[in-house]
C-alpha positions as CSV (number, residue, x, y, z in Angstrom):
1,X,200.7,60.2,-26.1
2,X,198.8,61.8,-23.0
3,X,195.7,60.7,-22.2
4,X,192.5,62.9,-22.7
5,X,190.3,64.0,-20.1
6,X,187.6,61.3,-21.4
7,X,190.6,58.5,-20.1
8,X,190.4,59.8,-16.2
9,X,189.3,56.4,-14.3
10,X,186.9,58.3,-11.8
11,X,184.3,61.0,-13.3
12,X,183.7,64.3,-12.1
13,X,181.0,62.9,-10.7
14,X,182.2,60.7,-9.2
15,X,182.7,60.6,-5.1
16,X,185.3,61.6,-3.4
17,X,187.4,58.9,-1.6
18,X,189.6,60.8,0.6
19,X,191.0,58.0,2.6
20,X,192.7,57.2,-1.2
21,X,194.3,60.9,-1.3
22,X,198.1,60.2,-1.9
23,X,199.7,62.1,1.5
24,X,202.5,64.0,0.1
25,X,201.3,67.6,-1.2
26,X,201.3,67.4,-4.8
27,X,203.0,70.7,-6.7
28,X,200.5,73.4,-8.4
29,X,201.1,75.6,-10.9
30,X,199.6,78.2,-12.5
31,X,199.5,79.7,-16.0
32,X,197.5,83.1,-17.1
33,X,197.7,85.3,-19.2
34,X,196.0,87.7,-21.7
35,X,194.7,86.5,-24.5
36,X,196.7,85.4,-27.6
37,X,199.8,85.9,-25.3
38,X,201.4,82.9,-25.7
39,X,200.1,80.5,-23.0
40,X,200.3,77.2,-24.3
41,X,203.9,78.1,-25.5
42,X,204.8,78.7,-22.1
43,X,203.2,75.4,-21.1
44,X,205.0,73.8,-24.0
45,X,208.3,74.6,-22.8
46,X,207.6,73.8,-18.8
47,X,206.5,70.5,-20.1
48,X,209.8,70.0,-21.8
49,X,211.5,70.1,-18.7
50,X,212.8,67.1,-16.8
51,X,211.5,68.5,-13.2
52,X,208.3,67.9,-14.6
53,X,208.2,64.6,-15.9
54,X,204.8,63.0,-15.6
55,X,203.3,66.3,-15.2
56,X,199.5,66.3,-15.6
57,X,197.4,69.3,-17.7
58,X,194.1,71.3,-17.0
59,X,193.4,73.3,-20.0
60,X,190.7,75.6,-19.6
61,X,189.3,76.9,-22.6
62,X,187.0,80.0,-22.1
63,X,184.8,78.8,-26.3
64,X,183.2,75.5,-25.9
65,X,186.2,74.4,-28.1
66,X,190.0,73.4,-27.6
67,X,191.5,73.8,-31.0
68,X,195.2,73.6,-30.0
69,X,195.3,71.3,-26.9
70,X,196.9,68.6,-29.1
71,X,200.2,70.6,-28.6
72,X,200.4,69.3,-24.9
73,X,199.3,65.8,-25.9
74,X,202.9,63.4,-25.6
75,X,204.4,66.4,-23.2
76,X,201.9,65.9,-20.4
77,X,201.1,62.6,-18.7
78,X,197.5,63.7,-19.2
79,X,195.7,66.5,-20.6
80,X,192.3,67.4,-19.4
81,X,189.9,70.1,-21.1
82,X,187.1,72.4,-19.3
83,X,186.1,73.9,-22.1
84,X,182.9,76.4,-22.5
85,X,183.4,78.3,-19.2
86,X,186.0,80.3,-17.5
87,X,188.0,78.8,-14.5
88,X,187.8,81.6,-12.3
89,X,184.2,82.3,-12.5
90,X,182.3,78.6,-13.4
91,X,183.0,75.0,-13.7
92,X,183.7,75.1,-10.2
93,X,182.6,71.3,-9.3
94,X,185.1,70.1,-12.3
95,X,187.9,71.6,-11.5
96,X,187.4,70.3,-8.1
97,X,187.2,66.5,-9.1
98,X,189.6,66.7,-11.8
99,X,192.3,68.5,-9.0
100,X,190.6,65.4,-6.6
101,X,191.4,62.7,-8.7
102,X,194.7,64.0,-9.7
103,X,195.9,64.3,-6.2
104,X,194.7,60.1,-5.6
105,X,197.5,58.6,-7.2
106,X,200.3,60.9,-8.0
107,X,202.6,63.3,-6.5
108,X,203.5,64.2,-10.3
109,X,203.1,68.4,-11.1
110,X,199.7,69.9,-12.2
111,X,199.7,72.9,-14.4
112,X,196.2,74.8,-14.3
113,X,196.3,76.8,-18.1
114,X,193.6,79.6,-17.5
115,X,191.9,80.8,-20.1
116,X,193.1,84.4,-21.1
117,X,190.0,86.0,-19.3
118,X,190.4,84.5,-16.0
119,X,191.3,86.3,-12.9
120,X,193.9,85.0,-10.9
121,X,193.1,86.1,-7.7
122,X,189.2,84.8,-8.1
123,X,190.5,81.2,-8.8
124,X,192.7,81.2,-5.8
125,X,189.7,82.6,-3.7
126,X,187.6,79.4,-5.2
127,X,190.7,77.0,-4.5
128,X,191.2,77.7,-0.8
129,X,186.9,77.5,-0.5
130,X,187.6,73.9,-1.9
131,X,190.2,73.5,0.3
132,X,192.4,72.3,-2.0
133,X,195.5,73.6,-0.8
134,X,195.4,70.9,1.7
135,X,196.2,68.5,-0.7
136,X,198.5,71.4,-3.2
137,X,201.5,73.4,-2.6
138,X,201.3,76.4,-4.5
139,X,204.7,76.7,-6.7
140,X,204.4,78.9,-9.1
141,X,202.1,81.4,-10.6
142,X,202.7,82.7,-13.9
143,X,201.6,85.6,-16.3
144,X,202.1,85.8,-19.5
145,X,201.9,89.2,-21.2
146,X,202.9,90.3,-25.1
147,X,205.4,92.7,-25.3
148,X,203.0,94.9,-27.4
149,X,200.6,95.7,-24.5
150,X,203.3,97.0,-22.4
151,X,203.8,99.0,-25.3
152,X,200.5,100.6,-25.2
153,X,200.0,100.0,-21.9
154,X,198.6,97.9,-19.4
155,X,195.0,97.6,-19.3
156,X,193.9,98.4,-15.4
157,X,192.1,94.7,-15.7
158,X,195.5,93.2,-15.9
159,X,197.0,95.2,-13.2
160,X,196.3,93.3,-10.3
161,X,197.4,90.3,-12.0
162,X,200.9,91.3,-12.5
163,X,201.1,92.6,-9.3
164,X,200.2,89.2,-7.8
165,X,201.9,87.3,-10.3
166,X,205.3,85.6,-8.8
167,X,206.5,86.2,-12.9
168,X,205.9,88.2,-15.2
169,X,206.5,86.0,-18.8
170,X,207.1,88.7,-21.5
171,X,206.3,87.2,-25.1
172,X,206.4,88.6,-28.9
173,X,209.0,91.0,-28.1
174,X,210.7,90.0,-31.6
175,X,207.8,90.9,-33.4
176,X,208.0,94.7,-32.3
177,X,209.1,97.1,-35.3
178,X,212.5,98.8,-35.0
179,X,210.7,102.3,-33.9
180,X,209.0,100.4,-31.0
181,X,212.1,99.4,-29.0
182,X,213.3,102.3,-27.0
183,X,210.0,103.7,-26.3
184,X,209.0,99.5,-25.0
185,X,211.9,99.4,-23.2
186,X,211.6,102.3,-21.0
187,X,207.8,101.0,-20.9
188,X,209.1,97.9,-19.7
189,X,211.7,99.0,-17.0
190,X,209.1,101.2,-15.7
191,X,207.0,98.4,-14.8
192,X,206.7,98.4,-10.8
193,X,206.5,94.4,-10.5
194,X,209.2,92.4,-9.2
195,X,210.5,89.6,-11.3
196,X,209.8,90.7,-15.2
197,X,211.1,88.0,-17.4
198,X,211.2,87.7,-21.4
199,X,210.2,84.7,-23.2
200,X,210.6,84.6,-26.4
201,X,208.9,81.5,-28.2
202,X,207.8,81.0,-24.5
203,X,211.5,79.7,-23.1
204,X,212.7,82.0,-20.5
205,X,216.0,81.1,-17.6
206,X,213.9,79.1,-15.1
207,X,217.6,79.6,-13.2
208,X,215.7,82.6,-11.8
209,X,212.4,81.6,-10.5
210,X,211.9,80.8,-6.9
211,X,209.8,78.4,-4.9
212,X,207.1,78.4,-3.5
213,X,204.9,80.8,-4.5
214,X,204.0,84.4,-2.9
215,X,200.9,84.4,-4.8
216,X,198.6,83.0,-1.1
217,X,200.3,85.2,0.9
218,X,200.0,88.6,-1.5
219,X,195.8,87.2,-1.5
220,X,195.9,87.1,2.2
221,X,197.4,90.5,2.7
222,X,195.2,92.0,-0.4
223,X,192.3,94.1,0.6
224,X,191.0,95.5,-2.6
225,X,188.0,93.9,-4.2
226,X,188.1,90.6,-6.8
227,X,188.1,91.9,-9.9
228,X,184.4,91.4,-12.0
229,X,185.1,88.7,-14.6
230,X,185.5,89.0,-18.1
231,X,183.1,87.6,-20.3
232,X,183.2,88.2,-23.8
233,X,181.1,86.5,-26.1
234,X,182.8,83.5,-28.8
235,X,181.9,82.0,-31.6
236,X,183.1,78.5,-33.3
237,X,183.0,78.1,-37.0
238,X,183.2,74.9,-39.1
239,X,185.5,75.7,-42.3
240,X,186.2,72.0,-43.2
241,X,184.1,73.1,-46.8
242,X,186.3,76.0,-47.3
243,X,189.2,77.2,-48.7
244,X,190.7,80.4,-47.7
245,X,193.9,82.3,-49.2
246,X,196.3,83.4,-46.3
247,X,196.2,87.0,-47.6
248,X,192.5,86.9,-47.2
249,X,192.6,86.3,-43.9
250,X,195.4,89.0,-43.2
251,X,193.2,91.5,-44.9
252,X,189.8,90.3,-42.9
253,X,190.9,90.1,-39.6
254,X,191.3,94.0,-39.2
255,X,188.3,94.9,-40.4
256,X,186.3,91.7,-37.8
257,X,188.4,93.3,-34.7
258,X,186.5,96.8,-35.6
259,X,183.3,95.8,-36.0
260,X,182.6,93.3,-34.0
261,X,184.6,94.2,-31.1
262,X,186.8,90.8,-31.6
263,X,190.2,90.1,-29.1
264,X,191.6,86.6,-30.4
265,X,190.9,84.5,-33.4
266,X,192.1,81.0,-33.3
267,X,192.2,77.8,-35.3
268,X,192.5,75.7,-38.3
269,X,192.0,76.4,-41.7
270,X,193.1,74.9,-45.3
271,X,194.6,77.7,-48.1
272,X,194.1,77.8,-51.7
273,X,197.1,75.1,-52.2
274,X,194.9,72.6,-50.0
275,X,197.3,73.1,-47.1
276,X,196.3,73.0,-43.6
277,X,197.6,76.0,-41.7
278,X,197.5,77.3,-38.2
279,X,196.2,80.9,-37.5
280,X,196.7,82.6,-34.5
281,X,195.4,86.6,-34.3
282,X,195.0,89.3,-31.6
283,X,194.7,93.2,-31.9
284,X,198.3,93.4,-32.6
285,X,199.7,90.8,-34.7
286,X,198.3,88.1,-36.9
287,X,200.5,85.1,-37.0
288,X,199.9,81.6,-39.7
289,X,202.0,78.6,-39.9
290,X,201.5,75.0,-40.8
291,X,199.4,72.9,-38.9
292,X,199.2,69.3,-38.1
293,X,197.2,66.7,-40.4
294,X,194.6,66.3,-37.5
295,X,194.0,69.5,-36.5
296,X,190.3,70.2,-36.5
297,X,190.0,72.6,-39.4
298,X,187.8,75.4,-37.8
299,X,188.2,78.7,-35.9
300,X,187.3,80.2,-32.9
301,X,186.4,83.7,-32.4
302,X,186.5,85.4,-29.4
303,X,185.0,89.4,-28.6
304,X,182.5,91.3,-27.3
305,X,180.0,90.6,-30.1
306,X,181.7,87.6,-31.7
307,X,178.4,85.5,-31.3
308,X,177.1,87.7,-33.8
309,X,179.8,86.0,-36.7
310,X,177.9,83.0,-38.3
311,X,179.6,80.5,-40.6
312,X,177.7,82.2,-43.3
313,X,178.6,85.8,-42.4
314,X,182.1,84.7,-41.7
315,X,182.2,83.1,-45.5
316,X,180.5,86.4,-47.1
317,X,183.4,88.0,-45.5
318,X,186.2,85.7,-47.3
319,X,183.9,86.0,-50.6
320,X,184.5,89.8,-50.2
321,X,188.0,89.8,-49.7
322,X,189.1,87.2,-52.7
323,X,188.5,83.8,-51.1
């Protein structure tokens, strides 16, 4: 099983030794992506491979939560966990130990797992002011994208991450209806980016991708401005009391996007039949499936007001719709 990030020998603050810096360049990737793309299945599948054996994990999760990390625990050598901030934009002095004391002892691969509202080109900029790519070579840098919002188009916030991106992951594309395909493919082939690859379940021909990474170079050679971070607003709810019917959820979660502006709903929760089950929700698709026995049963909520949805608001809601 990985470790956690509570296992790391040396603390974030903890002080730098550099003389014990291993002197071989360890490999860095990166994974982003928008949110409920399919990240962590991406990770998943990387993980899996044999070129990263003992591969080590920063998960950044933008809610003060990680309710599915335990799907890189026994893939990863260790997973660690900023949680509560976004990557590109705080925790700043973490990420610099935890890349620190992961570049002491091994030359094993570390995978950086943004959070869904991070912006690529703002955590290289804190990266190189941290000097870290004296002790990183830059593989990789992947983005992760569901085939539905190529479907109704980019949003201009993403744009400048697939245009630095050295690949372009393209998930969900099975869950598009039969009257979606043509008009998604000429979407798709329109798309003025270099290396556009699907990945369905997150698996995609890693035959194709090149090393190392453009993505420094494109940042040197980029004079537009960073783009502003985005900060919506989350919320974490307990539901260990509560039971909830599946079709309850399918019939709330529409009517939570609308009014309070939500993006992504996450989590645990257990049905009517005392079953645990996974849910996973953005604007286009709602997906539920079973979840582990030690999955934490709550949710997270993430949107521009989704600090306004209480546990009691949230349960008035589930009352409403037959819970």
């Amino acid at each position: 099983m990985a470790k956690r990030d509570d296992d790391l020998e040396f603390s974030i603050n903890a002080a730098f030794d550099e003389a014990r810096t291993i002197v071989d360049k360890v490999p860095l990737y990166l994974v982003n992506g928008s949110l409920g793309a399919g990240k962590t299945s991406v990770l998943e599948f990387l993980l899996r491979q044999s070129d990263f054996t003992g591969a080590r994990v920063i998960e950044n999760e933008y809610a003060n939560e990680n309710v599915d990390g335990y799907r890189l625990e026994g893939l990863a050598d260790m997973v660690t966990t900023l949680a509560g901030d976004c990557v590109c934009c705080g925790s700043e002095d973490a990420l610099t130990k935890m890349l620190m004391d992961f570049s002491r002892y091994s030359p094993a691969p570390v995978f950086i797992e943004a959070t869904g509202v991070a912006r690529t080109m703002n955590l290289v900029e804190r990266l190189i002011s941290a000097k870290m790519f004296a002790k990183y070579e830059l593989m990789q840098s992947f983005y992760v994208i569901d085939a539905h919002e190529i479907l109704c188009g980019v949003e201009p916030a993403h744009e400048i991450e697939l245009q630095a991106a050295d690949v372009i992951l393209v998930t969900k594309e099975d869950l598009l209806k039969g009257n979606e395909r043509a008009e998604y493919e000429a979407k798709r082939r329109a798309l003025p980016y270099a290396k556009v690859l699907s990945a369905p379940y997150g698996q995609f021909d890693l035959s194709k991708i090149t090393t190392p990474s453009g993505l420094l170079a494109f940042f040197d050679q980029y004079d537009g401005e960073l783009a502003v971070p985005d900060n919506p607003t989350y919320s974490v709810i307990d539901l260990s009391t509560t039971t909830v019917g599946e079709a309850v959820f399918e019939k709330l979660w529409p009517e939570l996007f609308a009014a309070y502006g939500l993006r992504r709903l996450k989590g645990c929760f257990v049905n009517d039949r005392g079953e645990r089950r996974h849910i996973e929700a953005t604007q286009c698709q709602i997906e539920i499936r079973h979840a582990r026995s030690d999955e934490a049963v709550k949710i997270v909520l993430i949107g521009e007001r989704a600090d306004e949805i209480t546990r009691d608001i949230l349960q008035a809601q589930i009352l409403m719709y037959g819970g």
